[in-house]
C-alpha positions in Angstrom: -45.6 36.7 162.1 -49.0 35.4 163.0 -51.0 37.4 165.6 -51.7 35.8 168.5 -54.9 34.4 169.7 -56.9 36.6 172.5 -57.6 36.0 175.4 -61.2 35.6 174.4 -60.8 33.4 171.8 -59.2 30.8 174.1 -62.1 31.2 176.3 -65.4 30.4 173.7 -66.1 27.2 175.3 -65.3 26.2 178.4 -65.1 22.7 177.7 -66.2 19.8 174.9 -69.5 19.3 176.2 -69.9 23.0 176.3 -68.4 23.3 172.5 -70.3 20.3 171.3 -74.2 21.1 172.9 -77.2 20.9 170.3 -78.9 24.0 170.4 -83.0 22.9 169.1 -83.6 25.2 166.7 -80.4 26.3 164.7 -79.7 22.4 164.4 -83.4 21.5 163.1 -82.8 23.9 160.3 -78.9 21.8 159.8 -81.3 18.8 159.9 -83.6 20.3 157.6 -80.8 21.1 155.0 -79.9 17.3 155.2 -82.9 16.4 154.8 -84.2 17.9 151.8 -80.5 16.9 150.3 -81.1 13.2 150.8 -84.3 13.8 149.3 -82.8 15.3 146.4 -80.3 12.0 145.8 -83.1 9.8 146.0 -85.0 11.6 143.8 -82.6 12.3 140.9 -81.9 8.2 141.1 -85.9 7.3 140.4 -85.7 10.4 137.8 -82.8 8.6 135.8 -84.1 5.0 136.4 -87.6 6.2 136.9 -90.4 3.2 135.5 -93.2 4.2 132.6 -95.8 4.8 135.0 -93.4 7.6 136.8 -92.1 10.7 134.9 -88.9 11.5 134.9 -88.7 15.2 134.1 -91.4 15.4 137.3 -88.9 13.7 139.8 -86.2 15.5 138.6 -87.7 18.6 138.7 -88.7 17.9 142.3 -85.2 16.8 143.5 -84.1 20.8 142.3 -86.7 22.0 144.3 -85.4 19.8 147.3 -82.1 21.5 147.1 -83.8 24.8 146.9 -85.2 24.1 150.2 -81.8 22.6 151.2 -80.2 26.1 150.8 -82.9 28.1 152.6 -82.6 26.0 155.7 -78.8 26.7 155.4 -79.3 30.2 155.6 -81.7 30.2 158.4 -79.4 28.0 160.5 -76.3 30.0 161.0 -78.7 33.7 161.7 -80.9 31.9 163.9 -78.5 30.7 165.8 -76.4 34.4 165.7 -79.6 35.8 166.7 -80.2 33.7 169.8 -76.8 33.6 170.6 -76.4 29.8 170.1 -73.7 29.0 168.5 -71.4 25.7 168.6 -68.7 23.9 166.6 -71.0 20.9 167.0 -73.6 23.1 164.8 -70.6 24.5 162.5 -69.1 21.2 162.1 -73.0 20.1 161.5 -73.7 22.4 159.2 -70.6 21.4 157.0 -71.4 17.9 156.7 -74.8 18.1 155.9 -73.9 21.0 153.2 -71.6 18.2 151.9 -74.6 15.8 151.0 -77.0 19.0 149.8 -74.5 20.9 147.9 -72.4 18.6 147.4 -73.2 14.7 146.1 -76.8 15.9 145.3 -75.8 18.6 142.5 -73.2 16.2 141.3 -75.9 13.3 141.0 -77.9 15.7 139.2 -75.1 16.6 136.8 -73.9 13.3 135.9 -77.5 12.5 135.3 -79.3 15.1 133.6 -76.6 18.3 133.0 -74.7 16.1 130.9 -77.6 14.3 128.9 -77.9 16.4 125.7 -74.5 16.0 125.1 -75.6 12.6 124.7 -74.4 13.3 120.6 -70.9 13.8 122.1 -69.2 10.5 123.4 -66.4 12.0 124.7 -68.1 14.1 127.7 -70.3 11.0 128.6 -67.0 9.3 128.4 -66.0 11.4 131.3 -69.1 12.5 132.8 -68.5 11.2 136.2 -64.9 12.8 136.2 -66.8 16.3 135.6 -69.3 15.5 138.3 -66.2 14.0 140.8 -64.1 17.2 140.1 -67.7 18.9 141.0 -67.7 17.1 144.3 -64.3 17.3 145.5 -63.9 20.8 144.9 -67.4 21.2 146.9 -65.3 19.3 150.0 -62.3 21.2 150.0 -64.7 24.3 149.9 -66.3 23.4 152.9 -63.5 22.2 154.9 -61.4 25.5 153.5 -64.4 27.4 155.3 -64.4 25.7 158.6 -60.3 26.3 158.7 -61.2 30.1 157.6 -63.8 30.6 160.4 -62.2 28.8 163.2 -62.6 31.0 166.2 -59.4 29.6 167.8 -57.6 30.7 164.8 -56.2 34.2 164.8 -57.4 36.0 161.0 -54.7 35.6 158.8 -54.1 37.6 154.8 -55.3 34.7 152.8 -57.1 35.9 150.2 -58.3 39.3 148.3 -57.1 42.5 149.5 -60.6 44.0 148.3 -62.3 41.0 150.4 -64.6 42.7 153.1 -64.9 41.0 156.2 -68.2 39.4 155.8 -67.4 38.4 152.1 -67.0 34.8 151.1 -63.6 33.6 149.6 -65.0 31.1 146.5 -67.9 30.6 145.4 -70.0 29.5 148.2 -71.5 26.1 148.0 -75.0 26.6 148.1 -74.6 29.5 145.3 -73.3 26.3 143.3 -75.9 23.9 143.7 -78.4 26.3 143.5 -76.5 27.1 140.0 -76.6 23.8 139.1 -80.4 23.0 140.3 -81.4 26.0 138.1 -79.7 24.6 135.1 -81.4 21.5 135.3 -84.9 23.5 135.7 -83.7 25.3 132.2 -83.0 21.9 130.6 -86.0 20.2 131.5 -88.2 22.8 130.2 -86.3 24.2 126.7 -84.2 22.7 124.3 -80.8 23.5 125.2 -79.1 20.8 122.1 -77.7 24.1 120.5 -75.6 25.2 123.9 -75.1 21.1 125.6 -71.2 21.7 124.4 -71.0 24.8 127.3 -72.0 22.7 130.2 -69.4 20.7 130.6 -67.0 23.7 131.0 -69.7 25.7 132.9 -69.7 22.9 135.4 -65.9 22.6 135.3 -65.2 26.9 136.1 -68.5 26.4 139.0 -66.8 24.1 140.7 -63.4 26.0 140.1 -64.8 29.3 141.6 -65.4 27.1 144.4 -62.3 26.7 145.5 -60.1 29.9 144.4 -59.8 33.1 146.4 -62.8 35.5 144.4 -64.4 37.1 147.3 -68.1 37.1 146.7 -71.0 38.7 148.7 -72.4 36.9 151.8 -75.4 39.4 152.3 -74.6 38.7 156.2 -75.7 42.6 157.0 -79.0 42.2 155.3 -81.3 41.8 159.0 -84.3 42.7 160.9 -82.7 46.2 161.3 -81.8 46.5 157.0 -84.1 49.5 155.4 -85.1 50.5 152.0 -86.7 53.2 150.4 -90.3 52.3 149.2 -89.8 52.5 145.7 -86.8 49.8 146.1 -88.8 48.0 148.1 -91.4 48.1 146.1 -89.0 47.0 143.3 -87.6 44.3 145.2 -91.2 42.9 145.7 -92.1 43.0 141.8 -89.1 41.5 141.4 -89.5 38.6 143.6 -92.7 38.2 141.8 -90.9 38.1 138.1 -88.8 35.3 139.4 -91.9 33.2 140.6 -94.3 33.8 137.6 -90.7 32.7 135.4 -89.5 30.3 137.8 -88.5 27.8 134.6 -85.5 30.2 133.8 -85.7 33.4 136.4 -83.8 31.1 139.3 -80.6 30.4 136.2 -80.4 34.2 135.6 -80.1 35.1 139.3 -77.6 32.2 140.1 -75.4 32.8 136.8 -75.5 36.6 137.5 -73.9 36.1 141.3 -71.8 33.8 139.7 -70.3 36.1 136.9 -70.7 39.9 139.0 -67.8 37.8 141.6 -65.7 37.1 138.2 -66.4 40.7 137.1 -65.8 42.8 139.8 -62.4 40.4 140.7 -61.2 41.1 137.4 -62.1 44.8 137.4 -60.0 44.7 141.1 -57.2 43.3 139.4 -56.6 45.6 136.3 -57.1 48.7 138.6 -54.1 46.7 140.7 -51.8 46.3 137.9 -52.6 50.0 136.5 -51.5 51.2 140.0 -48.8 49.2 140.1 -47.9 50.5 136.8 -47.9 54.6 138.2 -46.3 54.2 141.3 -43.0 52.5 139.1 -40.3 55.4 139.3 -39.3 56.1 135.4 -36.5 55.3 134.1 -33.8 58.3 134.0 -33.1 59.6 131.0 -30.1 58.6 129.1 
């Protein structure tokens, strides 16, 4: 049976216009995330129909760079307004849509036009190109929608999900994580030949947008604040490494996205044999004949 709602969950807002007021600065940063993502779409439709005078592999690399920025406003909006103490489903609901255009039809624009190009030797995956990048889509929607039902306030917590979740861990791939995976690709494949590995994008793009919408828990980095220490020779690390990924921007932004994407894979797996191996012990054996 489902637990039910507080007493100060059915008092958040007092009313609609109290639920659905624009707070200035959280939403400028929502507005900044759909921003750069329209930017991104029309940018990635000059690349791929770009004229002589204009280069392609410029505007393209531009548009990734637009969906970078994309995802940092999206991660300032939500703290800024937990820090103020601003928050409103208007902004949530906000937030979602404009993730939708950023993380969702601009990476799949930028797939259909570029991730899929060098298997341009390969008829059958341009055949269904815009399948991959649909399925890419869809499963970016149903993320986003999964998370506003997830995070509804007037909705007691329920068990959906991993049992090794923590609280502030994401269930799926988070959307930004994917276009940022996807935006990072691109940066790969305008700057190296990738004909000898264009056969393991398409299924890298199908298991993204898969691990968008299944139940792996991966980190949201929600603790890491004004108040988060380290000791100096990780920070010092931290900053050399920050550094590394700048001076190798052409491939360190791939690494970085592929390895959140895989350590959530990794660690959920490693969850689940250590599951069926105590499963396994606590069976009583069978008496002996």
């Amino acid at each position: 049976m489902s637990e039910q709602p507080t007493e100060k969950q059915d008092n958040l807002w007092k009313d609609t216009a109290e639920a659905g007021r624009i707070y200035i600065l959280p939403n400028l940063f929502t507005a900044g995330n759909l921003f750069f993502g329209f930017l991104a779409i029309i940018w990635c439709i000059q690349g791929k129909y770009a004229p002589e005078d204009k280069d392609p592999a410029r505007l393209f690399t531009e548009a990734v760079f637009f969906i970078l920025g994309a995802a940092f406003c999206d991660a300032l909006d939500g703290r800024v307004a937990r820090l103020g103490g601003r928050e409103s489903l208007f902004g949530k609901e906000f937030d979602s849509i404009a993730d939708v255009v950023s993380f969702g039809m601009a990476p799949a624009l930028m797939m259909f036009f570029l991730i899929l190009d060098p298997t341009n030797g390969y008829p059958f995956f341009r055949q269904i190109g815009w399948l991959i990048g649909f399925i890419y889509l869809l499963c970016a929607g149903v993320r986003l929608a999964r998370f506003n039902v997830l995070t509804n306030p007037y909705i007691p917590p329920g068990n959906i999900g991993s049992a090794h979740a923590r609280a502030d861990d994401f269930l799926g791939l988070p959307a930004p994580m994917a276009a940022g995976t996807v935006a990072s690709l691109v940066l790969v494949i305008l700057n190296f030949d990738l004909k000898a590995f264009s056969l393991l994008l398409p299924p890298l793009m199908l298991l993204i947008a898969w691990l968008m919408i299944s139940l792996i828990p991966y980190p949201s980095f929600k603790h890491v604040g004004w108040q988060t220490h380290l000791q100096v020779r990780y920070f010092i690390g931290l900053i050399i490494l920050v550094a590394l990924m700048f001076q190798f921007w052409r491939f360190s932004f791939a690494i970085v996205f592929l390895l959140y994407i895989f350590w959530g894979l990794f660690k959920s797996m490693q969850h689940r044999r250590r599951d069926r191996k105590n499963r396994g012990a606590d069976e009583p054996e069978a008496p002996a004949a």
